[in-house]
N, C-alpha and C positions, 0 to 999 in steps of 0.2 A: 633549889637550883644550884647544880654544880660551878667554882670555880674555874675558871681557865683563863694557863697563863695566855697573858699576850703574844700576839702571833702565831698561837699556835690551831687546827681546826683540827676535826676528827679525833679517834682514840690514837694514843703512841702504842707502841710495841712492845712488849715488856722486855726488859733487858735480860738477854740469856749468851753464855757464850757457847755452852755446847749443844748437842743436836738432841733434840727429844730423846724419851728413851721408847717410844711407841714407833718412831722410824723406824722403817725395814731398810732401808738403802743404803748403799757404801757410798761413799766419792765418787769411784768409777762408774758405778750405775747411773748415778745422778747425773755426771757430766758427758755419760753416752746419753741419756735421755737431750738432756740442755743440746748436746751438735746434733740428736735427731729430729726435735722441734725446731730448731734454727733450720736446717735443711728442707725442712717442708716450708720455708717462708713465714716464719713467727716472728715478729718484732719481743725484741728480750723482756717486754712488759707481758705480752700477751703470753712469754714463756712461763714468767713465774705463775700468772694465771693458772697454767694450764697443770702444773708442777703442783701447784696448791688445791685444784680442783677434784683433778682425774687420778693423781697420784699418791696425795696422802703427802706432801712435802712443804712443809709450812714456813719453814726458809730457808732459801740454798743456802744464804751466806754461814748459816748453826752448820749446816750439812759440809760444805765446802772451804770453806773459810776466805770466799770471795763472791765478790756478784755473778750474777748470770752474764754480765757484759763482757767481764776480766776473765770467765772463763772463754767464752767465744774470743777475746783477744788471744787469750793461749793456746787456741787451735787455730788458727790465724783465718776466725772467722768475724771478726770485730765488724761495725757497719761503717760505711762512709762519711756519712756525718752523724752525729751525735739524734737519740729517738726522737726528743724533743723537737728540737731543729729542721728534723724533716717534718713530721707531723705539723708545724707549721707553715714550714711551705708548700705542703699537701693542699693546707685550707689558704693559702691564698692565692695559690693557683687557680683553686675550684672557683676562688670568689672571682677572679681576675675574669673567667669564664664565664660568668655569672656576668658581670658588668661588661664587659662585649656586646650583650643581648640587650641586656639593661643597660644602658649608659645613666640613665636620670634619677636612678635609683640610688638616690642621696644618702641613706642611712646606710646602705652597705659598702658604698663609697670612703666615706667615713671608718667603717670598719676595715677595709682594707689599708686605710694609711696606720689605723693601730696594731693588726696583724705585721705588715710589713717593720714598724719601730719596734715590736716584738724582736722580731728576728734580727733585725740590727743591733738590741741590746743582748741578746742569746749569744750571736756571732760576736760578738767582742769578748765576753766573758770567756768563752770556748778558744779562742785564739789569745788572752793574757795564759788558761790553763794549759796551752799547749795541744788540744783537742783538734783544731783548725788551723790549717798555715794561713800565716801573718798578711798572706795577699788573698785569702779568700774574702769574695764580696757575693753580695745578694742581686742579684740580676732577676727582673721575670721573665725576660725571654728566655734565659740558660733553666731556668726554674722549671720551666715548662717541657722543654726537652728530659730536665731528671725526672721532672715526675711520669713521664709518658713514659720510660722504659721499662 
């Protein structure tokens, strides 16, 4: 049985600084592919995905010498709040949805006050980095309007 340090789950990555030598792709290819995935409605997760699936790109940041995110920030396509964040309040929308129907359904009730603390500790951490201005709060009524757009 393998060793492993604390904290840590999964395989790590091997440390490389520059791009394969089996890549075909420039920068610019790369980072027209990244604004044309983002344009079709791909959250930057499911870009790399798709970069590392269909294309043969095993990491933008060897390719590019930034994330998928920083580059959509420098085509000033960046997201409004941070993926995680929303992806959260995606699922507690859904739950909050969920309990409307169900009121008595005490286990996901429960789950909904740990999704919600989630996000309250997510939105702090993001507003000490600068990511979220300093009066953003988590509302589910406002939550429910951003997700429905």
């Amino acid at each position: 049985m393998h060793a492993r340090k604390k904290g840590k789950s999964g395989s790590t990555k091997p440390v490389r600084e520059e791009s394969p030598d089996w890549v075909s792709y420039s920068k610019d290819e790369v980072e027209e592919l990244i604004i044309k995935l983002s344009k079709d409605g791909n959250a930057p997760s499911k870009i790399g995905l798709v970069l590392r699936d269909q294309y043969g790109i095993p990491d933008v940041r060897a390719i590019m010498g930034k994330k998928v995110t920083k580059v959509l920030e420098s085509n000033n396509m960046g997201l409004k709040l941070p993926e995680d964040l929303q992806n959260l309040i995606n699922k507690a929308v859904a739950l909050n949805t969920h309990l409307d129907k169900h009121s008595r359904d005490r286990h996901n009730k429960r789950s909904q006050i740990l999704i919600e603390s989630k996000i309250r500790r997510l939105a702090k951490y993001y507003k000490r980095g600068g990511k979220l201005p300093k009066d953003w709060r988590y509302d589910p009524q406002k939550a429910r309007l951003l997700v429905s757009k």
